[in-house]
Residue frames relative to the residue before (quaternion, step in Angstrom):
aa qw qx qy qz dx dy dz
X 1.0000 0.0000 0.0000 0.0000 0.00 0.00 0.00
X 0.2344 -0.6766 0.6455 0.2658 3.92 -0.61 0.85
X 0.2763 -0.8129 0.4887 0.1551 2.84 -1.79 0.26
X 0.5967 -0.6814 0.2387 0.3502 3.61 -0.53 0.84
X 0.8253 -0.3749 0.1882 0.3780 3.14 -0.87 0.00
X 0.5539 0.5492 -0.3412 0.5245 3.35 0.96 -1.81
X 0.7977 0.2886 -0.3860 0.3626 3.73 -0.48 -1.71
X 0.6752 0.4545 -0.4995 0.2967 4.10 0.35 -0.50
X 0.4296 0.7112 -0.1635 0.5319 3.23 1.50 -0.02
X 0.6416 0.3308 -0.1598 0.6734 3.44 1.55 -0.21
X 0.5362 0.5504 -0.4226 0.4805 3.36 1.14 -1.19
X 0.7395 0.5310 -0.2517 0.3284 3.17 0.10 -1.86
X 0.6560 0.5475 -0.3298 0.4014 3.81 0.89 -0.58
X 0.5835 0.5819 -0.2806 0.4922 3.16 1.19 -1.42
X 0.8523 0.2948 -0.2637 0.3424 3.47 0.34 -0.84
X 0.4869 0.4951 -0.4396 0.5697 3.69 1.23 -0.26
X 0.6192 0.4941 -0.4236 0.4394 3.87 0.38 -0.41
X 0.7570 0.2123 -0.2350 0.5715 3.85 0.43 -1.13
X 0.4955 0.6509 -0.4511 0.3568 3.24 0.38 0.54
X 0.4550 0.7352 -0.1313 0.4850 2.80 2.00 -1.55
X 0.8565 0.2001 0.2603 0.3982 2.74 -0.94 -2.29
X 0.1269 -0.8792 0.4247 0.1748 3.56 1.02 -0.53
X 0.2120 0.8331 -0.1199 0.4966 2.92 1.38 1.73
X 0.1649 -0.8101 0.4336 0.3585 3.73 0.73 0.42
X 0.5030 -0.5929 0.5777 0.2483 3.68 -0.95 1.65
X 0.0022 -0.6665 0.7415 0.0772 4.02 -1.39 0.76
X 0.7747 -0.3692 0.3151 0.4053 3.54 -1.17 0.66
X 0.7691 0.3797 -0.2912 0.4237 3.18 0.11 -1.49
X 0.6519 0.4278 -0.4359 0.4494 3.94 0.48 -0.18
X 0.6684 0.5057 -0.4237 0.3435 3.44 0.80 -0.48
X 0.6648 0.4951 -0.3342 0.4486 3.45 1.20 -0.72
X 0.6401 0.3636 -0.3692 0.5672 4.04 1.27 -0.25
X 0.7013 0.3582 -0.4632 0.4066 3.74 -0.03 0.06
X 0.9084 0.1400 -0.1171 0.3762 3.68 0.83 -0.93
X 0.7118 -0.4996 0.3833 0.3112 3.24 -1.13 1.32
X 0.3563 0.7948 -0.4833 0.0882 4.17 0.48 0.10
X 0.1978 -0.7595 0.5892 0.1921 3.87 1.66 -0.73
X 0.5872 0.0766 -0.6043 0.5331 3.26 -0.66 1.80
X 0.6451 -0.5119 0.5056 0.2574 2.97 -2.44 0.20
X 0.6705 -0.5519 0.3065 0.3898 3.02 -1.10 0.81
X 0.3611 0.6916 -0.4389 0.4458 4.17 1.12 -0.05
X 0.7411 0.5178 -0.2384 0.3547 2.85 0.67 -1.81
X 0.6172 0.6481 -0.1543 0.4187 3.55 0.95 -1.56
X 0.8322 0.2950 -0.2759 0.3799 3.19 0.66 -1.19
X 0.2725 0.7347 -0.4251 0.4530 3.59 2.04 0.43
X 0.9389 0.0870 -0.0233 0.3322 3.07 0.14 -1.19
X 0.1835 0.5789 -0.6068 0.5128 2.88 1.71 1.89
X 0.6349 0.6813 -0.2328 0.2803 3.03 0.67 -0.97
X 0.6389 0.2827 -0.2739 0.6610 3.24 1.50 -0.98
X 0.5110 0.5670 -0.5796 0.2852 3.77 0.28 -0.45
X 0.6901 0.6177 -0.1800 0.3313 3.26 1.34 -1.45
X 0.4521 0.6460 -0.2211 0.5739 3.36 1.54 -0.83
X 0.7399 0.3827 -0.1199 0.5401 3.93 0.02 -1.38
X 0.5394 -0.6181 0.5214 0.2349 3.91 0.69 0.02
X 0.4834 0.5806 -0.5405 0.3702 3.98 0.97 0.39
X 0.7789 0.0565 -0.0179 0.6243 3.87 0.66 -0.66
X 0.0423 -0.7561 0.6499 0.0648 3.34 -1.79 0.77
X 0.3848 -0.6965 0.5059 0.3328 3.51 -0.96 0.39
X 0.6238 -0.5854 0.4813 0.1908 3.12 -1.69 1.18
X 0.3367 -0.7359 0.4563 0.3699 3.98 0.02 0.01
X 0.7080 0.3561 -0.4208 0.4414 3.60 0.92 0.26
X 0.7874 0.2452 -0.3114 0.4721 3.45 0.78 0.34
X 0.6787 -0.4607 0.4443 0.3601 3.79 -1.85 0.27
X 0.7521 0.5165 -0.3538 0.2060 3.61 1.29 -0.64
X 0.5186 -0.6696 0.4268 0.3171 3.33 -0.57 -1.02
X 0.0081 0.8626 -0.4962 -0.0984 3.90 -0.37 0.51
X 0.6589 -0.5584 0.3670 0.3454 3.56 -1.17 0.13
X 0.2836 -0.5970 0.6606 0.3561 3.93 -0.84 0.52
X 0.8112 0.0129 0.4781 0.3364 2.44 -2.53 -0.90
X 0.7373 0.4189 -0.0567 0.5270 3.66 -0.16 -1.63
X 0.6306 0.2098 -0.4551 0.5927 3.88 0.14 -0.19
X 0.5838 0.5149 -0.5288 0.3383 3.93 -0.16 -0.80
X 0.7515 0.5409 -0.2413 0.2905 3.25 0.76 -1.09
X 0.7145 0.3695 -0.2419 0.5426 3.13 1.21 -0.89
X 0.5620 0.4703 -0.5594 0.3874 3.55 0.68 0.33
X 0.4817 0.7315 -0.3059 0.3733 3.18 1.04 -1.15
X 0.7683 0.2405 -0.0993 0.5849 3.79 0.40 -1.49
X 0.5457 0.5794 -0.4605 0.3931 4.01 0.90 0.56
X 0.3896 0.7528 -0.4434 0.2912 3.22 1.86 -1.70
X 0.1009 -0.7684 0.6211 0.1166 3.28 -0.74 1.38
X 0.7302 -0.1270 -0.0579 0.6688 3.60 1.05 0.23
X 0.4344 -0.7484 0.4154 0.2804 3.35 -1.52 0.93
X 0.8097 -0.3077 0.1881 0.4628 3.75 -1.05 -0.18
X 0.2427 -0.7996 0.4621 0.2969 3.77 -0.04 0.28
X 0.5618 -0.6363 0.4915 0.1948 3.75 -0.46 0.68
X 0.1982 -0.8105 0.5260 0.1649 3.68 0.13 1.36
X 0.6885 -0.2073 0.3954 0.5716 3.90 -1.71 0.33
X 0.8387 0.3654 -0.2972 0.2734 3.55 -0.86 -1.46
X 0.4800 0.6702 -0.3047 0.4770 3.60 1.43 -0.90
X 0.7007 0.3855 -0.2305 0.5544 3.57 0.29 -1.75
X 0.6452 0.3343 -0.5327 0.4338 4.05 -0.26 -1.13
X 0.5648 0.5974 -0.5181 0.2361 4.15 0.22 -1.50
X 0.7880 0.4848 -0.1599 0.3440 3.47 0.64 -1.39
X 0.5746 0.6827 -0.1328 0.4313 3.05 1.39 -0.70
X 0.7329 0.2882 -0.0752 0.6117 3.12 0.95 -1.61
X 0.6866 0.4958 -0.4105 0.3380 3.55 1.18 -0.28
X 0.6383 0.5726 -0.2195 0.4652 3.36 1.59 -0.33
X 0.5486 0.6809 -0.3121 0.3716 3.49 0.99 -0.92
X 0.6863 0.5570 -0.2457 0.3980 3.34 0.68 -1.27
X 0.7049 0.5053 -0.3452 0.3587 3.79 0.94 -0.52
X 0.5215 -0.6877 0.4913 0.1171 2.61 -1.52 1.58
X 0.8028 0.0709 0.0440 0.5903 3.88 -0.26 -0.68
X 0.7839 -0.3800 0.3520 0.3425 3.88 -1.66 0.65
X 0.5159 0.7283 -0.2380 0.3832 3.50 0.95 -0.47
X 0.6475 0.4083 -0.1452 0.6268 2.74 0.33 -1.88
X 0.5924 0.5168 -0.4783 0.3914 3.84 -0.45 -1.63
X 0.8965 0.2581 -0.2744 0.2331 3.69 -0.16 -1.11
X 0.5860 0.5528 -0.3351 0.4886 3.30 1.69 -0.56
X 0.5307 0.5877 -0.3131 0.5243 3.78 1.52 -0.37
X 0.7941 0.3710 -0.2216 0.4273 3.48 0.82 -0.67
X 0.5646 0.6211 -0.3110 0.4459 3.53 1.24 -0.72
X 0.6863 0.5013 -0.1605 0.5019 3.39 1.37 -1.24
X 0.6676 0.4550 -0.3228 0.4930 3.57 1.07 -0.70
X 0.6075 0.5350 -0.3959 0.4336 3.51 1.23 -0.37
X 0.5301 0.7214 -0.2710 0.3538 3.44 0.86 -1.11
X 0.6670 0.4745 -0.2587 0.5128 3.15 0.73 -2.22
X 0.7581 0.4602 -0.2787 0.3685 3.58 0.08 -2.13
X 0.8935 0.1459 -0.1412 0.4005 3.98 0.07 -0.37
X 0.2240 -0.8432 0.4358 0.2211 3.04 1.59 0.67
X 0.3624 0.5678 -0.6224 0.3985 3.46 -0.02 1.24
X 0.5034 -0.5667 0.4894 0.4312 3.70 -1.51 -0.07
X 0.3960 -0.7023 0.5887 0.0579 3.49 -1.11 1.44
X 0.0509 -0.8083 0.5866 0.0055 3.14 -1.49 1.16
X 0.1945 -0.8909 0.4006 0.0894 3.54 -0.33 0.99
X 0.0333 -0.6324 0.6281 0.4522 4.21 0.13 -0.07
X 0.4918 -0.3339 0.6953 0.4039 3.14 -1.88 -1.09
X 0.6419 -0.4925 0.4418 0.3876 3.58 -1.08 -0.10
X 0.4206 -0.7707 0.4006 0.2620 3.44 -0.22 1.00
X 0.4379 -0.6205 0.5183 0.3933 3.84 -0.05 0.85
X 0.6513 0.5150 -0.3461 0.4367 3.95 0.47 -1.57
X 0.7595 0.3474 -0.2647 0.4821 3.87 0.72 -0.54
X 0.6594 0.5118 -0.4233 0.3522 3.73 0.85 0.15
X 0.4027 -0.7476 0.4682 0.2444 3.17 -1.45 -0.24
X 0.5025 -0.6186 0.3716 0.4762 4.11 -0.25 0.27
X 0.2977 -0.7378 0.6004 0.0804 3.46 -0.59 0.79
X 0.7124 -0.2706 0.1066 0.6387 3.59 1.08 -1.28
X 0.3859 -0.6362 0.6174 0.2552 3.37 -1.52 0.01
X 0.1008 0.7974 -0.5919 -0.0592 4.02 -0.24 0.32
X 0.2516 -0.7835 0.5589 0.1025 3.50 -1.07 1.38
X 0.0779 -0.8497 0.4929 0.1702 4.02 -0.16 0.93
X 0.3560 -0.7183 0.4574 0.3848 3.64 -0.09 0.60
X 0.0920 -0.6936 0.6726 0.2410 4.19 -0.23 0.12
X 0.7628 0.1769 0.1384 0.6063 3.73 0.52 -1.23
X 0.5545 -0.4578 0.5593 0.4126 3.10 -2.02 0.28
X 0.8514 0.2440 -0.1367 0.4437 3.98 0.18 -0.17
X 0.6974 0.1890 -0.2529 0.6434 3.54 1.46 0.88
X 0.1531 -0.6783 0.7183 -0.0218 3.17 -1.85 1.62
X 0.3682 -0.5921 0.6471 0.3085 2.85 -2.09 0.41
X 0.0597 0.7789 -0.5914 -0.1999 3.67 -0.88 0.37
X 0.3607 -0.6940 0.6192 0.0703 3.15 -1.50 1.50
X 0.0789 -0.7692 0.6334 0.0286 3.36 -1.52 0.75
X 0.0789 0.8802 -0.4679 -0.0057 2.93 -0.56 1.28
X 0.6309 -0.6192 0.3929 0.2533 3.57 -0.65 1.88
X 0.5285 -0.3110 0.6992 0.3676 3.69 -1.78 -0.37
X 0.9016 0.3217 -0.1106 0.2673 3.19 0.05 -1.49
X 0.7511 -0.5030 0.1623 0.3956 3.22 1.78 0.68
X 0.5671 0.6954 -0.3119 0.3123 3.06 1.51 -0.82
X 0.5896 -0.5390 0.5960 0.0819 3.33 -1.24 0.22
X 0.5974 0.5218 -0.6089 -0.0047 3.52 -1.22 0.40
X 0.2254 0.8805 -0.3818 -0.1681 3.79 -1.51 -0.04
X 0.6598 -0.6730 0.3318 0.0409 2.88 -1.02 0.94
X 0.0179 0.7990 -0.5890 -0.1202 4.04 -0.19 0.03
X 0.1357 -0.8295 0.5291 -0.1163 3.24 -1.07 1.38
X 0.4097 -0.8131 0.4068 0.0746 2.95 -0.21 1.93
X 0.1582 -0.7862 0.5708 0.1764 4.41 -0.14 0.67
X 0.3630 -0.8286 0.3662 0.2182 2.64 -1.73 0.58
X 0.7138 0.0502 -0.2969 0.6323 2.85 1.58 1.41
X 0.7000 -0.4694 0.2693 0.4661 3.62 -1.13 0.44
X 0.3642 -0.7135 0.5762 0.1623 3.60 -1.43 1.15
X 0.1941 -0.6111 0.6507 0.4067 3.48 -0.61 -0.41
X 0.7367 -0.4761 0.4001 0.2656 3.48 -1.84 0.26
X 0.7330 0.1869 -0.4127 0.5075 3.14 1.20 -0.45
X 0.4209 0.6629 -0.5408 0.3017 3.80 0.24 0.43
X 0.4210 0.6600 -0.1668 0.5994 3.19 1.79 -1.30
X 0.6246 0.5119 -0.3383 0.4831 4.00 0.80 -0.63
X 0.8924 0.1636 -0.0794 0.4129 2.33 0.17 -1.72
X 0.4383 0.5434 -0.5188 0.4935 3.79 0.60 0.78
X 0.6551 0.4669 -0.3834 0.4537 3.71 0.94 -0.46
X 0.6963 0.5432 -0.2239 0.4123 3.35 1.10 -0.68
X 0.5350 0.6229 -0.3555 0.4466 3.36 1.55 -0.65
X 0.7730 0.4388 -0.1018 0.4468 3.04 0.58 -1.83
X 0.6574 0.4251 -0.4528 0.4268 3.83 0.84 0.14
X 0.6045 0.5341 -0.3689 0.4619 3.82 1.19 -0.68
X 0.7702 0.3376 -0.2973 0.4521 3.50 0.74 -0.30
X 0.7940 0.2429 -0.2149 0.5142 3.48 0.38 -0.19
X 0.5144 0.6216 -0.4870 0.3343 3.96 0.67 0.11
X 0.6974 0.1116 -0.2593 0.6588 3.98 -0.36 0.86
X 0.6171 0.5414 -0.4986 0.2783 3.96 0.19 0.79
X 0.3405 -0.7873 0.3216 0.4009 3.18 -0.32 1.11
X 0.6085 -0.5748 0.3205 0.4434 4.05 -0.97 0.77
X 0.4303 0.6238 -0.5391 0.3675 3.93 0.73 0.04
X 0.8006 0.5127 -0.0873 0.2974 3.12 0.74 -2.01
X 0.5646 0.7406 -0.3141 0.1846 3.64 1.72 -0.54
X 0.6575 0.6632 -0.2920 0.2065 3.05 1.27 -1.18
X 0.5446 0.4517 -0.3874 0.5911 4.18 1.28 0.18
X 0.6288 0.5342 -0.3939 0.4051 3.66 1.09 -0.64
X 0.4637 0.6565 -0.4310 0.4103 3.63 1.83 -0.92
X 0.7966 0.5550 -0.1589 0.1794 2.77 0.17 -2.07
X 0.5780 0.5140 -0.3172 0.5487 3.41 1.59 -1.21
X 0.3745 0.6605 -0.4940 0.4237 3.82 0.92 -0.34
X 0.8837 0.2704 -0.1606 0.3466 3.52 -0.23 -1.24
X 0.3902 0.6001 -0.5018 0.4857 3.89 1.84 -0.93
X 0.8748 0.4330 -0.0791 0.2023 3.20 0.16 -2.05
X 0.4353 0.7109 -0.3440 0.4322 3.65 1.92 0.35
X 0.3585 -0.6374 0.5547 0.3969 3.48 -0.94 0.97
X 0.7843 -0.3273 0.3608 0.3841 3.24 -2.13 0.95
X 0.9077 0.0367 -0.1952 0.3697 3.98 -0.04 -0.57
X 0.3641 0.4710 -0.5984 0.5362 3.22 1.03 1.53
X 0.4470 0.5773 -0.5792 0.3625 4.31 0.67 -0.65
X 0.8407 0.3115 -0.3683 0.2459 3.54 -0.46 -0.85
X 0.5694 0.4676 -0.4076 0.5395 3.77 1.35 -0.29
X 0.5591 0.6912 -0.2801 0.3622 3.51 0.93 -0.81
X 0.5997 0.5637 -0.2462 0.5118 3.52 1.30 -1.09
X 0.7356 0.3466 -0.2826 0.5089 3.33 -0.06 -1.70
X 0.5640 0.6007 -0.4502 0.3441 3.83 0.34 -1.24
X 0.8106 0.4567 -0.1460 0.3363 3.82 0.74 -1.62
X 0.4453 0.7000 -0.3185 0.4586 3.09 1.67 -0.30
X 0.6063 0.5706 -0.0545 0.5512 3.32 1.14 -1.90
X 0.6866 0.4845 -0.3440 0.4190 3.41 0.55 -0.79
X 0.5871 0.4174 -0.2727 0.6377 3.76 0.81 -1.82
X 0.5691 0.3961 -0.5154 0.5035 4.49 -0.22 -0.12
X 0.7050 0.4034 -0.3397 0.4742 3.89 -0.05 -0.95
X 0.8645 0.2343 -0.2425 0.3727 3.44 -0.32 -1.60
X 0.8462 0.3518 -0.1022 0.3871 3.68 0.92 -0.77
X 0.7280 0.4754 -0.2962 0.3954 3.82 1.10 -0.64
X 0.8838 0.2313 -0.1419 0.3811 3.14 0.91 -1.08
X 0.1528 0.7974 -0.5834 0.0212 3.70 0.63 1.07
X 0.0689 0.7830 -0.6145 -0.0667 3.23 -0.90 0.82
X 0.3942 -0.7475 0.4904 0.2130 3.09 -0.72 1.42
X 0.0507 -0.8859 0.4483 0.1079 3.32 -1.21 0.91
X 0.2055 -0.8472 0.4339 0.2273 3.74 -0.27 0.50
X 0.2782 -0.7097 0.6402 0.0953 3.42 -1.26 0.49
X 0.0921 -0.7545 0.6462 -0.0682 3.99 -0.66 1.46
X 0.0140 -0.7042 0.7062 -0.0714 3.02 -2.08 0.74
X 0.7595 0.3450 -0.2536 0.4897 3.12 -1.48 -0.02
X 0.2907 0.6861 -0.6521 0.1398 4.31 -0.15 0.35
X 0.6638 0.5468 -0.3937 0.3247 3.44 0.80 -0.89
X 0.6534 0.6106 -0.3335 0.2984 3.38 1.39 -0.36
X 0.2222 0.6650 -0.5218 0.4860 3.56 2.03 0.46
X 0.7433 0.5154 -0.3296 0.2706 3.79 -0.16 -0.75
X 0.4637 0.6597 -0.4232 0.4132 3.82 1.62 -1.04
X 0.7809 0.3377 -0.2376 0.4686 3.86 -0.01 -0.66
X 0.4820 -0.5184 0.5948 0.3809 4.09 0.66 0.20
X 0.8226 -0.2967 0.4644 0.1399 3.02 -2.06 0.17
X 0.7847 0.4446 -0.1749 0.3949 3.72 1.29 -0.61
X 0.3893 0.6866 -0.2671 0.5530 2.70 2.40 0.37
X 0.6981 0.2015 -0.1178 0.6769 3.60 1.39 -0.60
X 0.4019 -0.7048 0.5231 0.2609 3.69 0.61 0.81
X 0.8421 -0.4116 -0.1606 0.3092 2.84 0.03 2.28
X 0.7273 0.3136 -0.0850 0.6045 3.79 1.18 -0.94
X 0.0550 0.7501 -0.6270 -0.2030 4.03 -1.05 0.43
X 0.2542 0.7623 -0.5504 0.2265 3.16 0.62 0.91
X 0.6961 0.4214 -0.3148 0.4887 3.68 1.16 -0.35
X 0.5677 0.4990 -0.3799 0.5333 3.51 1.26 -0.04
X 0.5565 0.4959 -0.4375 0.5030 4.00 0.98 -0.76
X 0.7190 0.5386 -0.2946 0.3258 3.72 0.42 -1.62
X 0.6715 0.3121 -0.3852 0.5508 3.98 1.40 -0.70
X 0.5387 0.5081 -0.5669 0.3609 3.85 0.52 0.56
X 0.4800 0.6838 -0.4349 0.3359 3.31 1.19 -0.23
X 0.8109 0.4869 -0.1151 0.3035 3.19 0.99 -1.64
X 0.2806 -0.7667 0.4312 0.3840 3.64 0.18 1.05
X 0.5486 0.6823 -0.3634 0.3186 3.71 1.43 -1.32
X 0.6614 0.4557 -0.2836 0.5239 3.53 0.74 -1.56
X 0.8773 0.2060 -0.3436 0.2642 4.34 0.19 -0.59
X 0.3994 0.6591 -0.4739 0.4260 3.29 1.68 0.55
X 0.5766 0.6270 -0.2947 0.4332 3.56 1.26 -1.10
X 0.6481 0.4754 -0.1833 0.5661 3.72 1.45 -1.29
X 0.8504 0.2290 -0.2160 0.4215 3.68 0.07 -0.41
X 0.6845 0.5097 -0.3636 0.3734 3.50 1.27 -1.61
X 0.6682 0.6148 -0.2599 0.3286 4.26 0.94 -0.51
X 0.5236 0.6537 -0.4759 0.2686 3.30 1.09 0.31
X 0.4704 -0.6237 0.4624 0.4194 3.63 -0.96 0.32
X 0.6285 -0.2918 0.4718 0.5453 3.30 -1.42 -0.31
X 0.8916 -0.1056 -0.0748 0.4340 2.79 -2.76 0.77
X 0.4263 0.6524 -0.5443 0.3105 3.67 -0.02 0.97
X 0.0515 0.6732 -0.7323 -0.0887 3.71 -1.17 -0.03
X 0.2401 -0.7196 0.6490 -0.0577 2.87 -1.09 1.45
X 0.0822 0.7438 -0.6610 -0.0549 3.57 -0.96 0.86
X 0.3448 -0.6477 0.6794 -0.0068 3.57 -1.25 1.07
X 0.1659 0.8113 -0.5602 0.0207 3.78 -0.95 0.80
X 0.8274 -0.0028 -0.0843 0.5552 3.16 -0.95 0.95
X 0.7799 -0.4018 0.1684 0.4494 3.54 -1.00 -0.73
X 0.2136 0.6021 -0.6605 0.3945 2.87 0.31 2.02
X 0.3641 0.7214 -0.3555 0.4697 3.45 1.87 0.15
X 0.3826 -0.5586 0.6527 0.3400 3.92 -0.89 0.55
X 0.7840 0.5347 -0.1073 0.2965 3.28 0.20 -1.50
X 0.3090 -0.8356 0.3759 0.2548 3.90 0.32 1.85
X 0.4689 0.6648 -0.3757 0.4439 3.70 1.77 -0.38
X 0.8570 0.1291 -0.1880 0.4621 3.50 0.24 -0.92
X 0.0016 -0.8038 0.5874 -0.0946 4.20 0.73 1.29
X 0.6223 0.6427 -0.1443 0.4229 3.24 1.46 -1.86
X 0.8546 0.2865 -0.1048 0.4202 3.30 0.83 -0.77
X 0.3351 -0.7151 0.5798 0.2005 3.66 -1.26 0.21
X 0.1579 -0.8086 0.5662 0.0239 3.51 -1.16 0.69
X 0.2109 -0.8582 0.4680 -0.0075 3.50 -0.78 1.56
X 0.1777 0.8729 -0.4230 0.1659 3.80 0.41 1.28
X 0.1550 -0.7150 0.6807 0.0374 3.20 -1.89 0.75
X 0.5054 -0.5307 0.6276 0.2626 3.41 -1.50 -0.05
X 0.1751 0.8403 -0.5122 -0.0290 3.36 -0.82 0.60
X 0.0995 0.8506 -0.4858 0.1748 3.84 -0.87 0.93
X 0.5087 -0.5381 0.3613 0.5667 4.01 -1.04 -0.08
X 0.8275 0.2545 -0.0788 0.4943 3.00 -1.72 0.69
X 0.7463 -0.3336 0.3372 0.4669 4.19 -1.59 -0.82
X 0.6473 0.5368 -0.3784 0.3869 3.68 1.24 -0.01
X 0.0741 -0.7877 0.6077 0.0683 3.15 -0.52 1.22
X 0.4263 -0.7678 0.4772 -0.0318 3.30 -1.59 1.61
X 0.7454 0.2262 0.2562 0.5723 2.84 1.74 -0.77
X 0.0948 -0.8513 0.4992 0.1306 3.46 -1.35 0.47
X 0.0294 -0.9171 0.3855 0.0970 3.78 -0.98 0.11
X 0.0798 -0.9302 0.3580 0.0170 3.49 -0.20 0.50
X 0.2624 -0.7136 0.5103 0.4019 3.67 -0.91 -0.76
X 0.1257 0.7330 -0.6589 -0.1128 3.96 -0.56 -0.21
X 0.1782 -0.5319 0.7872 -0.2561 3.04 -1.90 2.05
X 0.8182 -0.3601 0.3549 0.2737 2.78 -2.01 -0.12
X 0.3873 -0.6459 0.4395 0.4896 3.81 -0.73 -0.45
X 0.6045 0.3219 -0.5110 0.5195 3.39 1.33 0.33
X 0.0412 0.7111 -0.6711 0.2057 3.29 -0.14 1.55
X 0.4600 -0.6839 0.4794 0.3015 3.15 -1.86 -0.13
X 0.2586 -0.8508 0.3817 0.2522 3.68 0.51 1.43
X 0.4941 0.7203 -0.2773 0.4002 3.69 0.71 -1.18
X 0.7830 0.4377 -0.2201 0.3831 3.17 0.13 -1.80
X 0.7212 0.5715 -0.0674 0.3856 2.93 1.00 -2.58
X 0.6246 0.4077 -0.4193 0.5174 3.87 0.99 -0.56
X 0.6907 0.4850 -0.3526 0.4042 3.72 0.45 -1.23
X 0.3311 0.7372 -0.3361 0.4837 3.89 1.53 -0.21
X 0.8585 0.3714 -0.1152 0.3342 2.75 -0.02 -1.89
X 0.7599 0.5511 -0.1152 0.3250 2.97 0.82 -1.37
X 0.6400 0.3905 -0.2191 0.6244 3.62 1.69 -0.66
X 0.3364 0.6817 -0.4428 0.4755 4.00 1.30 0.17
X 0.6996 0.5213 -0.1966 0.4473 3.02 0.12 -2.62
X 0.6449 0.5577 -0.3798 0.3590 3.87 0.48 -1.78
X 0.8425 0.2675 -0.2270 0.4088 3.33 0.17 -1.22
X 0.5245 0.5483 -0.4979 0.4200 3.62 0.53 -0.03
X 0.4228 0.7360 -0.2491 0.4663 3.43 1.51 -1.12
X 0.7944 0.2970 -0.1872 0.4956 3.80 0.50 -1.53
X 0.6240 0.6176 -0.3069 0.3674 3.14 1.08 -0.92
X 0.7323 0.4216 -0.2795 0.4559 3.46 1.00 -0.52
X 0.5424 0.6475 -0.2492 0.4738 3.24 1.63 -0.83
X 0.5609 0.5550 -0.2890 0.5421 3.68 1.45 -0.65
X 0.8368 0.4683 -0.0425 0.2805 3.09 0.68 -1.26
């Protein structure tokens, strides 16, 4: 049965109240705090049905009423618009980002600025290696028979590697091997290299093939074998602001799925593009995080998303705020990389 307007109109109180005050909402408060025009008779009618349909249940120690699972949700997918982001909000994020120097910083700057702004625990990916592209390739002679190769991402990242020859190079061979290996693989995304390796070595003069080999091995290890996704967290202490009845009595099963990089890569690293994805209670996979809700987005330059971020809190959380959060975070990290 949908419901009409008036009772989502109650819903919606009930939950901006215990959201509030974290408090079970009783009629009479709903009819003095919110602007709804019927008598409080009315109201408690169509608690009643809210209560009936599974949107709100009463606690057994009190007269009031609180949201489920199922009301969160439907307010959630009603949200006729989300919290706008005040002046002081937008400059915070702005000035709190700007200042980073190197991919690092960006995420430890951003993980923390979530945290602070939605006091909730903040989750950050790194730029997925599988979703970048090669920006450059930099060969560092160390020796006549050993390089460093650097990879540098679009997306800022970082890896290298030291590659052991199987005999002395000269310096210019060392050229021209740097020069090969950037014309063919620079703007490809790192999924796509491994035939681009290979043509590397077909396509090597006769006394570049044998540095060429080992070099291409090394190469498909850097750009393709070892992506380890990494994540960057903040803000746990903010599990504690709501007591213990925020995580129906114990947060030991909410600490134990921060542990797991698998379980928050699965939460943050899966969102599509320009989406926000909110998950609540045990709409979770995960039997650790039932208690809890989880507010995510994708973020990257431009429509390419590299990466993912979120917040997870209670389900008496503040959706509104926390999505409009997310979503103007993701943006600027978005430009910031796009600048960069």
């Amino acid at each position: 049965m949908g419901l009409d307007d008036r009772k989502l109109a109650v819903l919606r109180a009930i939950v901006e109240d215990y959201v509030a005050t974290q408090e079970p909402v009783g009629s009479k408060a709903l009819v003095e705090r919110h602007q709804l025009g019927v008598s409080p008779a009315t109201v408690r009618n169509d608690m009643a049905v809210l209560e009936e349909e599974g949107y709100i249940r009463q606690p057994h120690t009190s007269a009031g009423r609180v949201p489920t699972d199922r009301g969160y949700r439907l307010f959630v997918d009603r949200l006729s618009r989300v919290k706008p982001l005040s002046p002081a909000e937008r400059r915070a994020i702005e000035r709190f980002l700007v200042g980073a120097v190197d991919l690092d910083d960006v995420v430890h700057r951003t993980v923390r600025l979530l945290a602070q702004l939605t006091r909730q625990v903040a989750v950050v990916q790194y730029p997925s290696l599988a979703r970048s592209k090669v920006r450059h390739l930099e060969l560092v002679p160390i020796s006549t028979t050993r390089l460093m190769v650097v990879m540098i991402a679009d997306t800022g990242r970082v890896e290298q590697r030291l590659v052991e020859l199987p005999a002395p190079v000269p310096a210019d061979d060392v050229t021209d091997l740097r020069r090969l290996v950037n014309e063919k693989l620079v703007g490809s995304q790192l999924s796509e290299t491994p035939p681009l390796v290979q043509a590397l070595v077909d396509e090597s003069a006769p006394h570049l093939r044998p540095a060429m080999t080992t070099l291409s091995t090394v190469l498909l290890e850097t750009l393709v074998e070892r992506h380890e996704e990494r994540l960057a967290l903040a803000g746990q202490a903010n599990l504690t602001r709501g007591g213990l009845l925020d995580f129906q009595g114990s947060l030991r099963p909410i600490l134990e799925a921060l542990e797991e990089e698998v379980v928050l890569l699965k939460l943050i690293g899966e969102t599509e593009p320009s989406t926000t994805r909110v998950l609540i209670g045990d709409e979770n996979e995960f039997d650790n995080l039932r208690a809890a809700s989880v507010v995510s987005t994708g973020y990257g330059p431009g429509s390419t998303i590299v990466g993912g971020l979120g917040v997870l809190g209670p389900t008496r959380m503040d959706y509104p705020g926390n999505i409009a959060m997310v979503r103007a975070v993701a943006r600027y990290v978005g430009e910031l990389l796009a600048q960069n």
